[in-house]
SELUM-490706 format. One record per residue (C-alpha): residue number from 1; residue in one letter; x, y, z. Coordinates in nm, 2 decimals, always signed. Example, Ala and Ser with C-alpha at 12.3 -4.5 7.8 and 13.67 -1.06 7.14 Angstrom:
<pts>
+-----+---------+--------+--------+--------+
| num | residuo |      x |      y |      z |
+-----+---------+--------+--------+--------+
|   1 |       A |  +1.23 |  -0.45 |  +0.78 |
|   2 |       S |  +1.37 |  -0.11 |  +0.71 |
+-----+---------+--------+--------+--------+
</pts>
This chain:
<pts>
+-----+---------+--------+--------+--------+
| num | residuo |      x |      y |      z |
+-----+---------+--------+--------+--------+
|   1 |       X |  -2.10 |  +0.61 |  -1.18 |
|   2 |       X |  -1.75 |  +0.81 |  -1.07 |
|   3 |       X |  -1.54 |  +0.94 |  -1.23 |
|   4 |       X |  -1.14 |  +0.80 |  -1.25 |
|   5 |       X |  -0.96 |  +1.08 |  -1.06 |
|   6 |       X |  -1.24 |  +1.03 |  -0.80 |
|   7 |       X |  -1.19 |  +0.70 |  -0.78 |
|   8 |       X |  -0.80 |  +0.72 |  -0.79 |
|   9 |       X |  -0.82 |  +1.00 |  -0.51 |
|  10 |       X |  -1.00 |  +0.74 |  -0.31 |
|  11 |       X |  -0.83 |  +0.43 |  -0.32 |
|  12 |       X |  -0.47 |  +0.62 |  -0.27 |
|  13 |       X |  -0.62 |  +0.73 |  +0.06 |
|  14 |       X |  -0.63 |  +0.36 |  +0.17 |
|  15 |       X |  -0.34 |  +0.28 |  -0.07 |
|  16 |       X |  -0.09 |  +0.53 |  -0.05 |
|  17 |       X |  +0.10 |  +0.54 |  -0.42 |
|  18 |       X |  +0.37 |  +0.69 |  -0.24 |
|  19 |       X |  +0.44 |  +0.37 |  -0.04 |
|  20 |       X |  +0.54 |  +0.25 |  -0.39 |
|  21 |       X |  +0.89 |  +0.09 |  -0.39 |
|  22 |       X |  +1.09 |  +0.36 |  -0.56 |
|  23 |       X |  +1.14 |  +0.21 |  -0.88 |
|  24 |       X |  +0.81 |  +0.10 |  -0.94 |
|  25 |       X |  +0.53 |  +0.28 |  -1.15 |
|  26 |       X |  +0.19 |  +0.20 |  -0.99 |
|  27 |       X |  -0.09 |  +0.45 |  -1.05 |
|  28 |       X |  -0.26 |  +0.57 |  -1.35 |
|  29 |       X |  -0.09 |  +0.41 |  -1.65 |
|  30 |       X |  -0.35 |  +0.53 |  -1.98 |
|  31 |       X |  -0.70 |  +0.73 |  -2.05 |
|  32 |       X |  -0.87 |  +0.99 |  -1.93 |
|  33 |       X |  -0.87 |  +1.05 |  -1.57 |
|  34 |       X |  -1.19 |  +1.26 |  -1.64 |
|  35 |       X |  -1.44 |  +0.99 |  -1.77 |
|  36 |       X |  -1.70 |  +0.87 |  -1.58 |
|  37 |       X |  -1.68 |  +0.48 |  -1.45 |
|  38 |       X |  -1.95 |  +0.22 |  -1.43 |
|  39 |       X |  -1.77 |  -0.13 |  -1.46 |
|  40 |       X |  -1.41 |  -0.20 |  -1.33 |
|  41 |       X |  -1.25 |  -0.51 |  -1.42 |
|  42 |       X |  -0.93 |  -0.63 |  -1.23 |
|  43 |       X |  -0.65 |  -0.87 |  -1.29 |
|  44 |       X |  -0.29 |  -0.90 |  -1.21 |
|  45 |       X |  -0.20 |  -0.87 |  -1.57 |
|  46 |       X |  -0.29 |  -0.66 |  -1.83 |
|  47 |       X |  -0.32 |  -0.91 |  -2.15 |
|  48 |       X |  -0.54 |  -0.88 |  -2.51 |
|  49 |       X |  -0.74 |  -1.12 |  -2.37 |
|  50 |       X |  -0.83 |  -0.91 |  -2.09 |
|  51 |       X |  -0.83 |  -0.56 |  -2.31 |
|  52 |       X |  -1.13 |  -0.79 |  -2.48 |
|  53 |       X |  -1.29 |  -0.88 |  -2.21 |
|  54 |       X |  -1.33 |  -0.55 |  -2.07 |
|  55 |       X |  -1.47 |  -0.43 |  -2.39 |
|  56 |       X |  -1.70 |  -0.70 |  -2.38 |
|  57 |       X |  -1.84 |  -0.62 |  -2.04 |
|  58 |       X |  -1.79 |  -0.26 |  -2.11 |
|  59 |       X |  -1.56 |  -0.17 |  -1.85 |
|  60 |       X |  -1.38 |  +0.14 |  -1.93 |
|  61 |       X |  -1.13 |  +0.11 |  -1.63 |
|  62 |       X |  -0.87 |  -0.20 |  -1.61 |
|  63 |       X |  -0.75 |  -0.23 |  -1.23 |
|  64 |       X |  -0.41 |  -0.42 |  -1.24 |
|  65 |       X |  -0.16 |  -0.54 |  -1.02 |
|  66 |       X |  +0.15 |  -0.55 |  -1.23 |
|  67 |       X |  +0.20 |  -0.21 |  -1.41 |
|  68 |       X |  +0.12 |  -0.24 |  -1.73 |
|  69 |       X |  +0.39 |  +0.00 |  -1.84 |
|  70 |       X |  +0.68 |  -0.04 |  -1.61 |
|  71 |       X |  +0.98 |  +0.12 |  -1.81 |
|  72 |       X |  +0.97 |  +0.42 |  -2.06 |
|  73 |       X |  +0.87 |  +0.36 |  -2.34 |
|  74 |       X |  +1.06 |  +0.55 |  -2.70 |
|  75 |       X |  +0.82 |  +0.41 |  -2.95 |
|  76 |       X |  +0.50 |  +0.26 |  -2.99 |
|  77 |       X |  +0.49 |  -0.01 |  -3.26 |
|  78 |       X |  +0.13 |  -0.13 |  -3.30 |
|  79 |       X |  +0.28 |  -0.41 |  -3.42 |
|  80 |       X |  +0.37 |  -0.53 |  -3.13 |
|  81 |       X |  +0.22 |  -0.74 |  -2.81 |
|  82 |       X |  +0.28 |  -0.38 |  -2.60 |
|  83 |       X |  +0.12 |  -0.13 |  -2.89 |
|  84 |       X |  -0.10 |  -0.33 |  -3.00 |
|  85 |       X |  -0.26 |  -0.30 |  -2.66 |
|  86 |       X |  -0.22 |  +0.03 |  -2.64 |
|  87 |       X |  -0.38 |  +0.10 |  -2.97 |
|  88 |       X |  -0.72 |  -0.16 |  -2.82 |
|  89 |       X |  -0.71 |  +0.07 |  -2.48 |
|  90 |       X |  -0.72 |  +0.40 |  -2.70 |
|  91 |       X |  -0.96 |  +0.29 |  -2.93 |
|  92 |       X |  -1.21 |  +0.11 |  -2.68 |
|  93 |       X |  -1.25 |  +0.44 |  -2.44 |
|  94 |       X |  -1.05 |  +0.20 |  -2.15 |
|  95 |       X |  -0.83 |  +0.36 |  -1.89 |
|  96 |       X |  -0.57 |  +0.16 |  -1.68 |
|  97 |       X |  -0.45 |  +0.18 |  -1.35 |
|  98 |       X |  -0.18 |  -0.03 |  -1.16 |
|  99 |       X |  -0.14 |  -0.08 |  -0.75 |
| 100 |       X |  +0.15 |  -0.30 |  -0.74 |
| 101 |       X |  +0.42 |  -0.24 |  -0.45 |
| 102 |       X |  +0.23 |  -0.04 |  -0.27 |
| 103 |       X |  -0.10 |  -0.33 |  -0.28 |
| 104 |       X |  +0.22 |  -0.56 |  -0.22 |
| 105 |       X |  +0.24 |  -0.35 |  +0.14 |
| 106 |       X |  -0.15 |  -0.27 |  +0.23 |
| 107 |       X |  -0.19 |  -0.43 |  +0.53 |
| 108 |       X |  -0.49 |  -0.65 |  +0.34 |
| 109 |       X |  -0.29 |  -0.74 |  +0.03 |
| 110 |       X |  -0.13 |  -0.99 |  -0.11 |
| 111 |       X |  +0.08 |  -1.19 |  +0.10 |
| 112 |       X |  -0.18 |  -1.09 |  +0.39 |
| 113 |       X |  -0.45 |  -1.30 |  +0.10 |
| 114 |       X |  -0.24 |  -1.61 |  +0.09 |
| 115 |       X |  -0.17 |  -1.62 |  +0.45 |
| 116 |       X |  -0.54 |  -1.61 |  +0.50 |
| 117 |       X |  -0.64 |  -1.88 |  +0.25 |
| 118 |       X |  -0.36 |  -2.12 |  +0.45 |
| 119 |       X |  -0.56 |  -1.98 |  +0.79 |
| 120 |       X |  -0.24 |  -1.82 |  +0.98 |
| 121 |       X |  -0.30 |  -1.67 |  +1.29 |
| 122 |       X |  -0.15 |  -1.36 |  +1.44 |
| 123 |       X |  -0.01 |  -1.22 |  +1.10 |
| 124 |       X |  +0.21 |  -0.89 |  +1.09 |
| 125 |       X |  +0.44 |  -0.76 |  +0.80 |
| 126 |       X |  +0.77 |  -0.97 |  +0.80 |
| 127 |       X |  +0.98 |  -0.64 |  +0.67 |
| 128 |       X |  +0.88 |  -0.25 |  +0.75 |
| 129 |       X |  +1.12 |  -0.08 |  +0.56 |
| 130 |       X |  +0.96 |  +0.28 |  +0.48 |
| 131 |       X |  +1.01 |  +0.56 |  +0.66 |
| 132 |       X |  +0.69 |  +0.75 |  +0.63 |
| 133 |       X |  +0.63 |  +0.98 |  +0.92 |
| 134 |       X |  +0.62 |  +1.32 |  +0.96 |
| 135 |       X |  +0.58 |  +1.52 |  +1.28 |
| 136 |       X |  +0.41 |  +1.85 |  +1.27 |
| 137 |       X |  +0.51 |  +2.10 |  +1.57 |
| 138 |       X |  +0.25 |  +2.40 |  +1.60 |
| 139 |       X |  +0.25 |  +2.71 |  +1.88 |
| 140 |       X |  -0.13 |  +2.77 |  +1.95 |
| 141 |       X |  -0.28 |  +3.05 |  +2.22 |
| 142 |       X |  -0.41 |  +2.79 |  +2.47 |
| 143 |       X |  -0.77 |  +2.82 |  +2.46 |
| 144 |       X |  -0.74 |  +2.73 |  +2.09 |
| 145 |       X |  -0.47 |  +2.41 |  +2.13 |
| 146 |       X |  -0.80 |  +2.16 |  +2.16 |
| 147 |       X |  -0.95 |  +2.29 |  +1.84 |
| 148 |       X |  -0.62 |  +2.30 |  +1.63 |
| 149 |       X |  -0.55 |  +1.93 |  +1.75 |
| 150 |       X |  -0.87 |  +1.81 |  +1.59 |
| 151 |       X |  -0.86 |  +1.98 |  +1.28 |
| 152 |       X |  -0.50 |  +1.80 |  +1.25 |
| 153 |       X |  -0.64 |  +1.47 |  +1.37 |
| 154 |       X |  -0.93 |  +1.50 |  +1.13 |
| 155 |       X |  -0.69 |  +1.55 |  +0.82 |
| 156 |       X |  -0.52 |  +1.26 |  +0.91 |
| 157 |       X |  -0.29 |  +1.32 |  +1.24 |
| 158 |       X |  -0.22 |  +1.17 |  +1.50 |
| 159 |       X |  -0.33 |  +0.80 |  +1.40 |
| 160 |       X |  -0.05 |  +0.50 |  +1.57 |
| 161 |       X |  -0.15 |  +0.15 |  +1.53 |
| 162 |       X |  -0.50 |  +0.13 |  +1.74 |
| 163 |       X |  -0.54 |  +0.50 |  +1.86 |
| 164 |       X |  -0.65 |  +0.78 |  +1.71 |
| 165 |       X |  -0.60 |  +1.18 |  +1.83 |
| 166 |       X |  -0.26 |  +1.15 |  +1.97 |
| 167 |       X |  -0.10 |  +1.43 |  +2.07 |
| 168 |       X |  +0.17 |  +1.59 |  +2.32 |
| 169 |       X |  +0.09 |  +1.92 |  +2.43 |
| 170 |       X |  +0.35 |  +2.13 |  +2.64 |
| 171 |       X |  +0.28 |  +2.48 |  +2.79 |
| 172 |       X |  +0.55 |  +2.74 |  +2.67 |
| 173 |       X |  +0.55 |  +3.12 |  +2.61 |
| 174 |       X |  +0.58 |  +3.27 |  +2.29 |
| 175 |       X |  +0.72 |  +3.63 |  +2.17 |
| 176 |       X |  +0.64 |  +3.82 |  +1.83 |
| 177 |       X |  +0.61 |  +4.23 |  +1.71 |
| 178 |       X |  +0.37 |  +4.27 |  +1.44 |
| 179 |       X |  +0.44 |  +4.53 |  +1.19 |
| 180 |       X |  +0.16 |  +4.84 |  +1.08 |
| 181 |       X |  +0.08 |  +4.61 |  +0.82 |
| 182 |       X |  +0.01 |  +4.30 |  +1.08 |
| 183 |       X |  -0.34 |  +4.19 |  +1.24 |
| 184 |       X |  -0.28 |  +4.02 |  +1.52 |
| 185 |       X |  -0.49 |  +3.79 |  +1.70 |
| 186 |       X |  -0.38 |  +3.89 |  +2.07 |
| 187 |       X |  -0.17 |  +4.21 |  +2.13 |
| 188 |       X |  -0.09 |  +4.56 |  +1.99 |
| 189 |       X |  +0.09 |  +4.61 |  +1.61 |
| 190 |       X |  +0.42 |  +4.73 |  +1.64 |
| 191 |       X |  +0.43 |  +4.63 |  +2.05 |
| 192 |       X |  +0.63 |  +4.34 |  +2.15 |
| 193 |       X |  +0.37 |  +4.02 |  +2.29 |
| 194 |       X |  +0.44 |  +3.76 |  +2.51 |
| 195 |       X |  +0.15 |  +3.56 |  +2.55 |
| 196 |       X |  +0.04 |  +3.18 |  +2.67 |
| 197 |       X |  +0.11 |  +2.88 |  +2.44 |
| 198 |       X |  +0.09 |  +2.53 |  +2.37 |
| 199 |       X |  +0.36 |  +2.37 |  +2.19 |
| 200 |       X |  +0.12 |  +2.16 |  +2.03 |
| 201 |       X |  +0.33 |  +1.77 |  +1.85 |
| 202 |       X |  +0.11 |  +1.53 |  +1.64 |
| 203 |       X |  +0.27 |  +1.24 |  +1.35 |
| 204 |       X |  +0.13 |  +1.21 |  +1.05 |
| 205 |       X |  +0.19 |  +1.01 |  +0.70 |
| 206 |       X |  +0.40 |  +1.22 |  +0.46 |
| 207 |       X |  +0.14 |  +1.17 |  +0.18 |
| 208 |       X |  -0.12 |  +1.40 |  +0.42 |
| 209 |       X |  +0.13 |  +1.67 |  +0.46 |
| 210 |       X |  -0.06 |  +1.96 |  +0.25 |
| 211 |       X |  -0.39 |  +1.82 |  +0.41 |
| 212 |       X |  -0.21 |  +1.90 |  +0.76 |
| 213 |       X |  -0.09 |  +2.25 |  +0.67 |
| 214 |       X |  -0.40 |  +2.37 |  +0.54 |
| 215 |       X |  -0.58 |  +2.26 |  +0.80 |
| 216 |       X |  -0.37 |  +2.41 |  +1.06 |
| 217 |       X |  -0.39 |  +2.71 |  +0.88 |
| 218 |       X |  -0.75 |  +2.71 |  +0.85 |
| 219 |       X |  -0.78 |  +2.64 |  +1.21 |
| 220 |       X |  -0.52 |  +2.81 |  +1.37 |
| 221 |       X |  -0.62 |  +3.20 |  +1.51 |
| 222 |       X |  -0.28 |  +3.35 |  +1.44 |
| 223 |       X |  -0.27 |  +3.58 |  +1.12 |
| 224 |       X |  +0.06 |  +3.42 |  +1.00 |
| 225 |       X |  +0.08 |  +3.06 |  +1.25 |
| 226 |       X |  +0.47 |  +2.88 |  +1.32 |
| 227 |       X |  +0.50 |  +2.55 |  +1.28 |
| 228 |       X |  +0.76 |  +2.28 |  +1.22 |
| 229 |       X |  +0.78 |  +2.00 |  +0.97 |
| 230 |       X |  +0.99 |  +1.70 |  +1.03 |
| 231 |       X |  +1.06 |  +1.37 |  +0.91 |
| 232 |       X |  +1.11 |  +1.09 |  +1.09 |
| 233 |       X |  +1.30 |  +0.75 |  +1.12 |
| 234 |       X |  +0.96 |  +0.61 |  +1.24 |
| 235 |       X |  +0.81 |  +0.30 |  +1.08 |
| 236 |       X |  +0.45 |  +0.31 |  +0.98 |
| 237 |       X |  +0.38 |  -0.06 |  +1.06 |
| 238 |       X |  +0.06 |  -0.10 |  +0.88 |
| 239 |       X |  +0.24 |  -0.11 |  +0.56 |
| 240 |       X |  +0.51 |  -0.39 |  +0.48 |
| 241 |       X |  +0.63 |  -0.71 |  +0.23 |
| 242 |       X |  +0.52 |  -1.00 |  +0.32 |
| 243 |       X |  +0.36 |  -1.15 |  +0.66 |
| 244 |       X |  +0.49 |  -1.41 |  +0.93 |
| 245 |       X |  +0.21 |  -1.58 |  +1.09 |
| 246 |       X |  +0.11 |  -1.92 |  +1.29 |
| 247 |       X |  -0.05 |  -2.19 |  +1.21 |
| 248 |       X |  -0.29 |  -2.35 |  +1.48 |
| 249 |       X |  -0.08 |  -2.64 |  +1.51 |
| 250 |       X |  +0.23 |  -2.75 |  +1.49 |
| 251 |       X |  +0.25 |  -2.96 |  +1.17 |
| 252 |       X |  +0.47 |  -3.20 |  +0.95 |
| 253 |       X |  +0.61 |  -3.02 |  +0.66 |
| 254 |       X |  +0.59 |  -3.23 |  +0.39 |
| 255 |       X |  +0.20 |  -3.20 |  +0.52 |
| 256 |       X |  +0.17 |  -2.86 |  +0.49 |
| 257 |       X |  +0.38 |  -2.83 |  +0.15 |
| 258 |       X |  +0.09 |  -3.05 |  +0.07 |
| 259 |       X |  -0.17 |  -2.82 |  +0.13 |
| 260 |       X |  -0.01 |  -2.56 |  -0.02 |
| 261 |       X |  +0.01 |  -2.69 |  -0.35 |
| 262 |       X |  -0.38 |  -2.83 |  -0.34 |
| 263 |       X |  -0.44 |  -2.44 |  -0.20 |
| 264 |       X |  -0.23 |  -2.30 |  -0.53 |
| 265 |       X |  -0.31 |  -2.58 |  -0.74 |
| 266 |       X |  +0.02 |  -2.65 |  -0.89 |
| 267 |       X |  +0.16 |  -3.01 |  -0.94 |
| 268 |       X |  +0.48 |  -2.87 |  -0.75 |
| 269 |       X |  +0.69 |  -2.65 |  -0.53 |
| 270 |       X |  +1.05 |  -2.61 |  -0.54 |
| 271 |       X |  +1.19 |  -2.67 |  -0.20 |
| 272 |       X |  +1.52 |  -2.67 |  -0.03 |
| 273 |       X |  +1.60 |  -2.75 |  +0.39 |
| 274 |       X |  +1.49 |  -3.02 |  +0.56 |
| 275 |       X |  +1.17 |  -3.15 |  +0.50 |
| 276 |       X |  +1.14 |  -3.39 |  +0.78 |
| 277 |       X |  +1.07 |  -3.17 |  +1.03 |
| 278 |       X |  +0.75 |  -3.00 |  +1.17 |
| 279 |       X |  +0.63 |  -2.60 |  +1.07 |
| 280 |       X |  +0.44 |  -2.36 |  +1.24 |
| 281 |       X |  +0.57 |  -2.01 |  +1.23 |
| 282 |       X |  +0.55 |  -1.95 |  +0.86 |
| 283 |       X |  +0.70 |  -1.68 |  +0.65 |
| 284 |       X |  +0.56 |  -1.56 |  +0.32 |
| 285 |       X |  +0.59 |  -1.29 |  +0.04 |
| 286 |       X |  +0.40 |  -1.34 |  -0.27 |
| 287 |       X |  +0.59 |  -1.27 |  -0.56 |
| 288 |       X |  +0.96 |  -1.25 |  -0.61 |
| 289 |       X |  +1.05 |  -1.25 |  -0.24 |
| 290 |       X |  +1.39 |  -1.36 |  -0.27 |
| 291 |       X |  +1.62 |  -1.11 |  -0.09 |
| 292 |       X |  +1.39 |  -1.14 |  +0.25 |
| 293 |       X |  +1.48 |  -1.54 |  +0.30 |
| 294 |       X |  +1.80 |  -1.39 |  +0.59 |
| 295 |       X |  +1.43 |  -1.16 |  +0.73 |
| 296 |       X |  +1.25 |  -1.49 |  +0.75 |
| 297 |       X |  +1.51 |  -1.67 |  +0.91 |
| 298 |       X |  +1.57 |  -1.34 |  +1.16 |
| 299 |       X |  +1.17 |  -1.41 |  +1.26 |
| 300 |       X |  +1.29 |  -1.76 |  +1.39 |
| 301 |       X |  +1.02 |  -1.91 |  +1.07 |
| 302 |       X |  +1.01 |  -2.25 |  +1.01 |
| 303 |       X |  +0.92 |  -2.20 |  +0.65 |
| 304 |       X |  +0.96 |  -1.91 |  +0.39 |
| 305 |       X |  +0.73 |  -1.93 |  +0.07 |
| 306 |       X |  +0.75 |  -1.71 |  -0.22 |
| 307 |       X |  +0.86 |  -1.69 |  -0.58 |
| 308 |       X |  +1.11 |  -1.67 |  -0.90 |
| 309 |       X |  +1.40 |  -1.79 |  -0.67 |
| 310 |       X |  +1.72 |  -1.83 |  -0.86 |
| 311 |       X |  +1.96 |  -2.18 |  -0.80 |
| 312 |       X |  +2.20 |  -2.01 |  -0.54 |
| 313 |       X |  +1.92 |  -1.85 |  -0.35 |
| 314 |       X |  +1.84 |  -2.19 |  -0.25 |
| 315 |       X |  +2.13 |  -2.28 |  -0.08 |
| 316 |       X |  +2.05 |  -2.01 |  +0.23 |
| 317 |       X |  +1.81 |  -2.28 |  +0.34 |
| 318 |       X |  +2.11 |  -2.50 |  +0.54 |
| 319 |       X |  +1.94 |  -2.60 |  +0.84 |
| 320 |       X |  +1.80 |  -2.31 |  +0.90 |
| 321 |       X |  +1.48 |  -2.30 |  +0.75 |
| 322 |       X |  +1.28 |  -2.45 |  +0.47 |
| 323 |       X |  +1.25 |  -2.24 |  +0.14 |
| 324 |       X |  +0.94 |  -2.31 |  -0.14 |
| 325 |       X |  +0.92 |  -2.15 |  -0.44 |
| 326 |       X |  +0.58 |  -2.12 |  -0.52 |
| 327 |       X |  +0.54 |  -1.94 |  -0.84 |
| 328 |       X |  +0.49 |  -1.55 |  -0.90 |
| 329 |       X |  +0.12 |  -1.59 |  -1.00 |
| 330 |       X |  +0.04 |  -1.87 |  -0.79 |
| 331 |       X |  +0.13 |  -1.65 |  -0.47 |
| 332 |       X |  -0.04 |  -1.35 |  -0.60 |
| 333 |       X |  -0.37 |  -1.46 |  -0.75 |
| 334 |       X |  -0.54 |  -1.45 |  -0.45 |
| 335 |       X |  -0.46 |  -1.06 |  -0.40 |
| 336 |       X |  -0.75 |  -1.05 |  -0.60 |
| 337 |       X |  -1.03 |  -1.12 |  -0.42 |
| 338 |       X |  -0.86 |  -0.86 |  -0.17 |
| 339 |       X |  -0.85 |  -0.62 |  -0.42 |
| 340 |       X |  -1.21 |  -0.65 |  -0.58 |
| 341 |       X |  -1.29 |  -0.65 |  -0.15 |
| 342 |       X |  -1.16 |  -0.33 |  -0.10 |
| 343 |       X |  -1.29 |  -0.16 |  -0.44 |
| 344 |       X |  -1.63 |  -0.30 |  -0.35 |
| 345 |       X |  -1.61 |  -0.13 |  -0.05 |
| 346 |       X |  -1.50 |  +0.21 |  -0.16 |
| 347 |       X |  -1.73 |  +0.22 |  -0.48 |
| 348 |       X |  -2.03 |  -0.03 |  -0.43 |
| 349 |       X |  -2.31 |  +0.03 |  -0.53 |
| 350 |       X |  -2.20 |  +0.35 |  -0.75 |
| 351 |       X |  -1.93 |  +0.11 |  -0.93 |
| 352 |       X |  -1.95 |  -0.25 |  -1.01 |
| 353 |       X |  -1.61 |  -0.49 |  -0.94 |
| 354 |       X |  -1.54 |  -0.75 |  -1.20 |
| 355 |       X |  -1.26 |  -0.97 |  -1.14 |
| 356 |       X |  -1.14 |  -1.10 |  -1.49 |
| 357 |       X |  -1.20 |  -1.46 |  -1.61 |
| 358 |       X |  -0.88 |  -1.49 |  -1.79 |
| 359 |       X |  -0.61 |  -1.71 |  -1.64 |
| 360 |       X |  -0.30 |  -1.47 |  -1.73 |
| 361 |       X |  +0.01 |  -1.71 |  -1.59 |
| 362 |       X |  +0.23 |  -1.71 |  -1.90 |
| 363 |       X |  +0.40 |  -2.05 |  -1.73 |
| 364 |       X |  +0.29 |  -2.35 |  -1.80 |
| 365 |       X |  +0.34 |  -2.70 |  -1.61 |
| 366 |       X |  +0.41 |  -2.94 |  -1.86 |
+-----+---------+--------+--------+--------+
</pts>
């Protein structure tokens, strides 16, 4: 068993929260962050159904996708669908925690789980919109510039793309007086030093930024050490909406709207552009994807597939492109299997991953 906080300390160093669009309220929604965990069960929806079946398995932590509180709330009627739940969670011992947009970014999340059930090759994010780097500069005595640079890197510095313990180091000389209260690593109190330095320049995610300072502090020689932090315009492209990808072969569209519908098990898509043509470069964003149909036809796509598409958004198609609604669930459910993927990973055998049973799409074909 683990307990919640250990568990949510975890996953947020795979999943950042702050990633989160900036409306959005993933993270922990309800309980006790101190109680100990055996069972996790996950959905993308937190129902009654699903507050049951986690009593029933004896979960005491519900994993979901959408947040199951998303707005403030004034009151809590336990009369209704919302306090009614709440009232079950309390009562039950059952914590909740949401990942939603920043699950909808992880470079193994949702849209990344549709485009590998439809087998796309060569997937990347189709929009990188946060700007999450930091740069930390740091003036280090030379003989200690090695050491510093891998306490950084191993608090989480330095990391771009495939590499790992990047740095740029530039010799310099520094100046300081310490005062009769200083101790200084090299030089005299109350003399003026020059001595030897590296101007020492590693990136880092801004959610590792008090990670980065204490280790630089716990590693650094100097008494009291100088550093710089800045932010960045930088991209981290590990984390973005939706992925473009290829498929193996060039292939009739009507086809491949085929397959997708067998693949999400719907009776049908809503489509706009022409649909006599052949796909291969798809475009895809599970969940309401809407605004990113100009970014999908930007990536030179042959066909964009998301969700909860309104009339007018269809008419962007033209010639350009082909557009398929999908449904919101329907493009997401397969996030899932991700999810309970990673959590296995991070917790197994200490936790066990359930992935609920219940089917909770409120929409039904008719």
């Amino acid at each position: 068993m683990m307990l919640i906080r250990e568990i949510i300390k975890k996953f947020e160093e795979i999943v950042p929260k702050q990633i989160e669009w900036e409306k959005d309220n993933s993270g922990f929604q309800l309980g006790d962050a101190g109680r100990e965990v055996e069972k996790i069960l996950i959905c993308l929806e937190l129902t009654e159904a699903v507050v049951e079946e986690a009593k029933e398995i004896n979960a005491s932590l519900i994993f979901t996708h959408h947040p199951f509180i998303f707005h403030s709330i004034k009151t809590i009627n336990l009369r209704s669908a919302l306090g009614s739940i709440i009232e079950k969670l309390i009562k039950s011992d059952i914590s909740v925690y949401s990942a939603h947009t920043n699950f909808d970014q992880y470079k193994n999340g949702i849209s990344y789980a549709l485009g590998n059930k439809l087998n796309l090759k060569e997937m990347r994010p189709l929009v990188v919109e946060g700007e999450h780097y930091y740069k930390i500069t740091a003036f280090v005595p030379e003989e200690s510039a090695d050491k510093v640079a891998l306490a950084l890197s191993e608090a989480g510095a330095g990391n771009i793309g495939n590499y790992s313990e990047c740095s740029f180091q530039s010799p310099g000389e520094g100046s300081f007086r310490g005062s009769t209260e200083s101790n200084p690593y090299l030089g005299t109190k109350g003399e003026k030093e020059k001595v030897k330095e590296i101007k020492l320049e590693m990136i880092f995610p801004k959610w590792k930024e008090s990670g980065i300072v204490k280790a630089l502090r716990l590693s650094h020689p100097y008494e009291e050490p100088a550093f710089d932090i800045i932010p960045l315009k930088n991209k981290i492209p590990e984390f973005g909406y939706g992925v473009t990808g290829e498929l193996e072969h060039e292939t009739p569209a009507k086809e491949f709207l085929t397959l997708l519908k067998k693949t999400l098990n719907i009776p049908f898509i809503k489509c706009a552009g022409n649909l006599n043509k052949n796909v291969k470069r798809i475009s895809l964003l599970g969940g309401s994807g809407g605004n990113y149909i100009n970014t999908a036809i930007k990536e030179g796509s042959d066909i964009f597939i998301t969700a909860d598409l309104s009339y007018h958004m269809f008419f962007n198609a033209d010639e350009k492109i082909i557009i398929a609604d999908a449904g919101h669930y329907e493009t997401e459910i397969f996030g899932l299997t991700e999810l309970q993927r990673l959590l296995e990973q991070l917790f197994s055998p200490e936790v066990i991953i359930i992935k609920t049973k219940n089917i909770t799409n409120p929409i039904i074909y008719f």
